[in-house]
C-alpha positions as CSV (number, residue, x, y, z in Angstrom):
1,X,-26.8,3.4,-16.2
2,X,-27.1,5.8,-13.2
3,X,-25.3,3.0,-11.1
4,X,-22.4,2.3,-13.9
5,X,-21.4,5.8,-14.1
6,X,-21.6,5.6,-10.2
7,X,-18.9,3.0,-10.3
8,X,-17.0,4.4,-13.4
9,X,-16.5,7.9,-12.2
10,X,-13.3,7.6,-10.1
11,X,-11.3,5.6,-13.1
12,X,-12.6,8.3,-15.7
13,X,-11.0,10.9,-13.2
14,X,-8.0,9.1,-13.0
15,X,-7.8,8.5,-16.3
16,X,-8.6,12.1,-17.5
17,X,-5.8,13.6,-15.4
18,X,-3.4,10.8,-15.8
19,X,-0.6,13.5,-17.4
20,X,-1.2,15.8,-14.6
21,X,-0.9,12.9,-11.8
22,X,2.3,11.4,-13.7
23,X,3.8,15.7,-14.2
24,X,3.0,16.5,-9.8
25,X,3.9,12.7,-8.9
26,X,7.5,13.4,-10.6
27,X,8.1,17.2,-9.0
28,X,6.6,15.3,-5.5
29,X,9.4,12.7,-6.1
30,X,12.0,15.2,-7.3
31,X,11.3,17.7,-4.0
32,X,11.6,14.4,-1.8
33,X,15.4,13.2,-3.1
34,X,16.4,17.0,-3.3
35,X,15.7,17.5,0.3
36,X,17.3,14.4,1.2
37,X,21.1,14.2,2.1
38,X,21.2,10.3,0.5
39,X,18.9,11.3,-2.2
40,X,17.7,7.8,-4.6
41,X,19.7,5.9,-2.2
42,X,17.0,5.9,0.7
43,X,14.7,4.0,-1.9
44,X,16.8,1.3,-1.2
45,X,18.2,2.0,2.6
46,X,15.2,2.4,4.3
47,X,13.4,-1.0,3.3
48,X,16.6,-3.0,4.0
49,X,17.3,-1.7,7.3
50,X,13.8,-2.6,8.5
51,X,14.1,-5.7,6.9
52,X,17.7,-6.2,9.1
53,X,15.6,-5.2,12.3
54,X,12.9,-8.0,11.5
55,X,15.4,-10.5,9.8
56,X,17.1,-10.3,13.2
57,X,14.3,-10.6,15.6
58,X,12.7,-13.2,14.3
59,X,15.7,-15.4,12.8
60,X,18.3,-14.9,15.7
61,X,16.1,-14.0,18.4
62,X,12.9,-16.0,17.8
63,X,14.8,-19.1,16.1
64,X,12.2,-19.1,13.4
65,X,12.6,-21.6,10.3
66,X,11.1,-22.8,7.4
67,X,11.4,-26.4,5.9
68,X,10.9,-25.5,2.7
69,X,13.0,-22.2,2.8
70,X,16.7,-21.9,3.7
71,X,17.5,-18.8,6.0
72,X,18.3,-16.3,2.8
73,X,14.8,-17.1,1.5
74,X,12.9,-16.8,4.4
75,X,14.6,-13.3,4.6
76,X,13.2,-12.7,1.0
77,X,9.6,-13.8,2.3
78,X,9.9,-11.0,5.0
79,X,10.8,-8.5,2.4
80,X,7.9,-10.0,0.4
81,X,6.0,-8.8,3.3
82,X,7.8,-5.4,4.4
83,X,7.6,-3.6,1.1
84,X,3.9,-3.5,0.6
85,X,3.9,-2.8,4.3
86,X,6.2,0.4,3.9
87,X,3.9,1.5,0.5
88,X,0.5,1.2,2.4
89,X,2.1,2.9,5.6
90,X,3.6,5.5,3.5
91,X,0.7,6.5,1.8
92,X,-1.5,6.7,5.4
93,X,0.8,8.5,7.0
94,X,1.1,11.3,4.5
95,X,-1.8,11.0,2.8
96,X,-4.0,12.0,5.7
97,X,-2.8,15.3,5.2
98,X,-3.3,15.8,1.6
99,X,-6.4,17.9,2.0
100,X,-5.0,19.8,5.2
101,X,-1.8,20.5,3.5
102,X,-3.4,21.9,0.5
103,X,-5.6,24.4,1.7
104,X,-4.7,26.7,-1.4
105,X,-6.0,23.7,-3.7
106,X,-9.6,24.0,-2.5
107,X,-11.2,26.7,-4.2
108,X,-8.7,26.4,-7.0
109,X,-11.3,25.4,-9.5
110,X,-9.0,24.5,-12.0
111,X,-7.2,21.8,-10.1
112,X,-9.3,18.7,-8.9
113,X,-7.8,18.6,-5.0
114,X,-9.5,15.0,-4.9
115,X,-5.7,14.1,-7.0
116,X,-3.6,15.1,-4.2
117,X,-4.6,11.4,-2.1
118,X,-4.0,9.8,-5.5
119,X,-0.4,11.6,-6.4
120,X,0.5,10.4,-2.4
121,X,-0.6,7.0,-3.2
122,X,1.6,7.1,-6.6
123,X,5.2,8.6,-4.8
124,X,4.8,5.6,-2.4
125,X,4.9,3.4,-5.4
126,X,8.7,4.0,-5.9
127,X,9.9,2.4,-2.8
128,X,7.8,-0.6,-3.2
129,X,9.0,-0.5,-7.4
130,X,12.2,-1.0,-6.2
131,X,11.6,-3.3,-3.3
132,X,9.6,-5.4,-5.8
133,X,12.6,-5.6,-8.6
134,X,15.0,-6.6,-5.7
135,X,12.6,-9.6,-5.2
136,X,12.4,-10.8,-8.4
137,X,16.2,-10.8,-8.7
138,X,16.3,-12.5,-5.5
139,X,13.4,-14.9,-6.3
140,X,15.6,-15.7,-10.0
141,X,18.7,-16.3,-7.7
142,X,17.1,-18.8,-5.0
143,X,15.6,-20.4,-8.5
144,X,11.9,-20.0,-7.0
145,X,10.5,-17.9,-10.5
146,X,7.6,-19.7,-11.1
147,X,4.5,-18.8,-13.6
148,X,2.7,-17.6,-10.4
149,X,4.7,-14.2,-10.9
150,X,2.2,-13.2,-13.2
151,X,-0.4,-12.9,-10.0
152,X,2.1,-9.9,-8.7
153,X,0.9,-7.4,-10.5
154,X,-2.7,-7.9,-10.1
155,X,-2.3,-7.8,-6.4
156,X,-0.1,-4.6,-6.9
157,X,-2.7,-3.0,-9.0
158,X,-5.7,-3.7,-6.4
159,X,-3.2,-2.5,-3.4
160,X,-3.1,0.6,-5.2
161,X,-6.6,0.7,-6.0
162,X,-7.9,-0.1,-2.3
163,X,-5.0,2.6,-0.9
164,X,-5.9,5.1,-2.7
165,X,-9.7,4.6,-1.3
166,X,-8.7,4.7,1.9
167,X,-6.7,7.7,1.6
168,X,-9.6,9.4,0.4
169,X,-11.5,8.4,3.3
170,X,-9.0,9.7,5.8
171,X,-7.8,12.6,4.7
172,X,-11.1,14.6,3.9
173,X,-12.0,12.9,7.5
174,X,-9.1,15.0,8.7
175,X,-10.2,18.0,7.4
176,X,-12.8,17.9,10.9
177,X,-11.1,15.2,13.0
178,X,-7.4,16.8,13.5
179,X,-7.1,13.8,16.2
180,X,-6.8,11.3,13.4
181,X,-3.7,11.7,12.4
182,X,-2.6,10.6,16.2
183,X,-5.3,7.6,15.5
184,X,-3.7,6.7,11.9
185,X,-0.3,6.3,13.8
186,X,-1.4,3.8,16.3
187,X,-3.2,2.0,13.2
188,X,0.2,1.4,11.4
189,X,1.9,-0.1,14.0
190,X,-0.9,-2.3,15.0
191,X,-0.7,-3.6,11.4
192,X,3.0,-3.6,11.3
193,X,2.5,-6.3,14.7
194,X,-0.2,-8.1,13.0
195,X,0.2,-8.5,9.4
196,X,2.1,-11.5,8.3
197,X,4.9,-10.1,7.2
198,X,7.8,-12.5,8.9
199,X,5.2,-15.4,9.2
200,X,2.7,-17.4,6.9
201,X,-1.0,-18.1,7.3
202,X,-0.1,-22.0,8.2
203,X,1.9,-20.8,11.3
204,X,-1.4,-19.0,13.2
205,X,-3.7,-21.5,15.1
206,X,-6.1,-22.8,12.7
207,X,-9.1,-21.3,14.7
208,X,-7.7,-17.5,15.0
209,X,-6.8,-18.1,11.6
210,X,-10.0,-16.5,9.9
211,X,-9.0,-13.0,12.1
212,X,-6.5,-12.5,9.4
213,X,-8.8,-12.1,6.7
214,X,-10.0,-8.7,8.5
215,X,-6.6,-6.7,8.0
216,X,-6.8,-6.1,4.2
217,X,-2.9,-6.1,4.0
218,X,-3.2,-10.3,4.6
219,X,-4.5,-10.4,1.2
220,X,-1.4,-8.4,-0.3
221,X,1.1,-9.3,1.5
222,X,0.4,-13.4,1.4
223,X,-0.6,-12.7,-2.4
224,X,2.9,-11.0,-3.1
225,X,4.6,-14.0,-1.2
226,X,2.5,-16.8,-3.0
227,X,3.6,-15.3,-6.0
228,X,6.9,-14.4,-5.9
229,X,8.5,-16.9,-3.1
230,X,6.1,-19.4,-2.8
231,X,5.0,-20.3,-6.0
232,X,1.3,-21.2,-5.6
233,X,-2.0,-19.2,-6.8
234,X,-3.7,-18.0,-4.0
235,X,-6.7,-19.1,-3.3
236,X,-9.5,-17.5,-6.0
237,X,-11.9,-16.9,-3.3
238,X,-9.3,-14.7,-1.4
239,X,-8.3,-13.0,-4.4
240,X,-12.4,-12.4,-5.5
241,X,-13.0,-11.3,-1.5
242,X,-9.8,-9.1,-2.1
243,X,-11.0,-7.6,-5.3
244,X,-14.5,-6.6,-4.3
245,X,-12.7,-5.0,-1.0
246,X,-10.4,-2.8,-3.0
247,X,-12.8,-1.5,-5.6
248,X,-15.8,-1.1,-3.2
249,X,-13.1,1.4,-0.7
250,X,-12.1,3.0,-4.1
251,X,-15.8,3.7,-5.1
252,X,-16.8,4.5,-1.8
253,X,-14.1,6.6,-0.9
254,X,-14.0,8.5,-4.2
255,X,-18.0,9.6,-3.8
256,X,-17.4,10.4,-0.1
257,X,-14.0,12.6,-0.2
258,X,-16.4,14.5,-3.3
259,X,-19.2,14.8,-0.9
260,X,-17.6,16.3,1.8
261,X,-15.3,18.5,-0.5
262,X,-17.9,21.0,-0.8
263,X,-17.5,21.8,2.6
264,X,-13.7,21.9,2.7
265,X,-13.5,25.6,2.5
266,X,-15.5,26.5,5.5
267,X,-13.6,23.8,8.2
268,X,-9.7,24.5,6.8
């Protein structure tokens, strides 16, 4: 029973303060479009002109095709690729601050300061909401819709699941390493370079080809382009080794950000 509850406890807290997370997830999204000269329109902006840098690169400059994708597709499977990219980097790079940020949070008794990673990881939802509707109108238009699409929001829900671990790892880390946010920089581009966001698992060199399964953004990224581009299942075992990942960081992280929260106070 002991270990249930163990594994439960972070859902239950979740799920308790699900109006509160929804209520400071809006007012964080309101504050971010009021500050901003472009306002709702950056939702949209920012992940097509990264998707122009990379649709460049590696259609014009590289000379990179697929047979079974015309040009305008394979720019579609980039953006497959780029939005959960953006989300996850998003949510590291102000996440790791949430603790830091909020020093008047931590002794406020009535406000659980382990929801500040989680609201983070919720605002960077909206970029990727919208990324993902663009790509279903886009996978509708190349006529690539397929019954497959019903695998996106599972691999959506255990992104969000294994993100918010993670950010719950790093930003009560910060708290006493003030050098990681430096670190978590260097991190996001490395994945940017390495994640296969303009290429597909069949491209890499069949023996580096199990490396890939060490970045955990392989498993979204190739499961949001299996389902919406592709139109294949990925593999079960990925998805199982993928769904063991995300809930074990989630767990993990959960119990250690509440460990180390009672010590918050005296290194802030």
């Amino acid at each position: 029973m002991a270990i249930i509850r163990f594994f439960l406890e972070p859902f239950e807290q979740i799920f308790t303060h699900r109006r509160l997370l929804v209520n400071i997830s809006y007012n964080e999204i309101r504050g971010r479009v009021a500050g901003s000269a472009l306002g709702l329109a950056w939702l949209i902006l920012y992940p097509l002109l990264l998707l122009s840098a990379y649709a460049f690169v590696y259609i014009y400059v590289f000379s990179i095709r697929f047979p079974i994708f015309t040009t305008n597709e394979y720019v579609a499977l980039i953006f497959c690729g780029l939005i959960p990219f953006i989300s996850f980097a998003d949510s590291l790079g102000n996440g790791i601050g949430a603790v830091t940020g909020n020093v008047n949070l931590i002794k406020n008794v009535i406000f659980p300061i382990e929801l500040v990673p989680v609201k983070v990881v919720f605002v960077s939802q909206i970029t990727q909401t919208v990324g993902i509707i663009l790509l279903i109108i886009a996978s509708a238009f190349f006529k690539r819709i397929s019954f497959f699409l019903l695998m996106l929001p599972v691999i959506w829900i255990l992104q969000i699941i294994f993100t918010i671990g993670v950010v719950w790892i790093i930003s009560s880390l910060n708290v006493f390493l003030r050098d990681l946010q430096q670190v978590i920089n260097v991190i996001i581009l490395f994945l940017m370079l390495v994640s296969p966001i303009a290429y597909t698992p069949e491209m890499v060199p069949e023996g580096m080809r199990p490396l890939l399964k060490i970045n955990p953004l392989f498993y979204i990224i190739t499961g949001i382009q299996d389902s919406v581009m592709v139109g294949r299942l990925t593999e079960p075992y990925l998805l199982l080794l993928f769904f063991i990942i995300s809930v074990s960081f989630f767990v993990f992280g959960y119990h250690f950000f509440i460990r180390l929260k009672r010590v918050f106070a005296d290194n802030v």
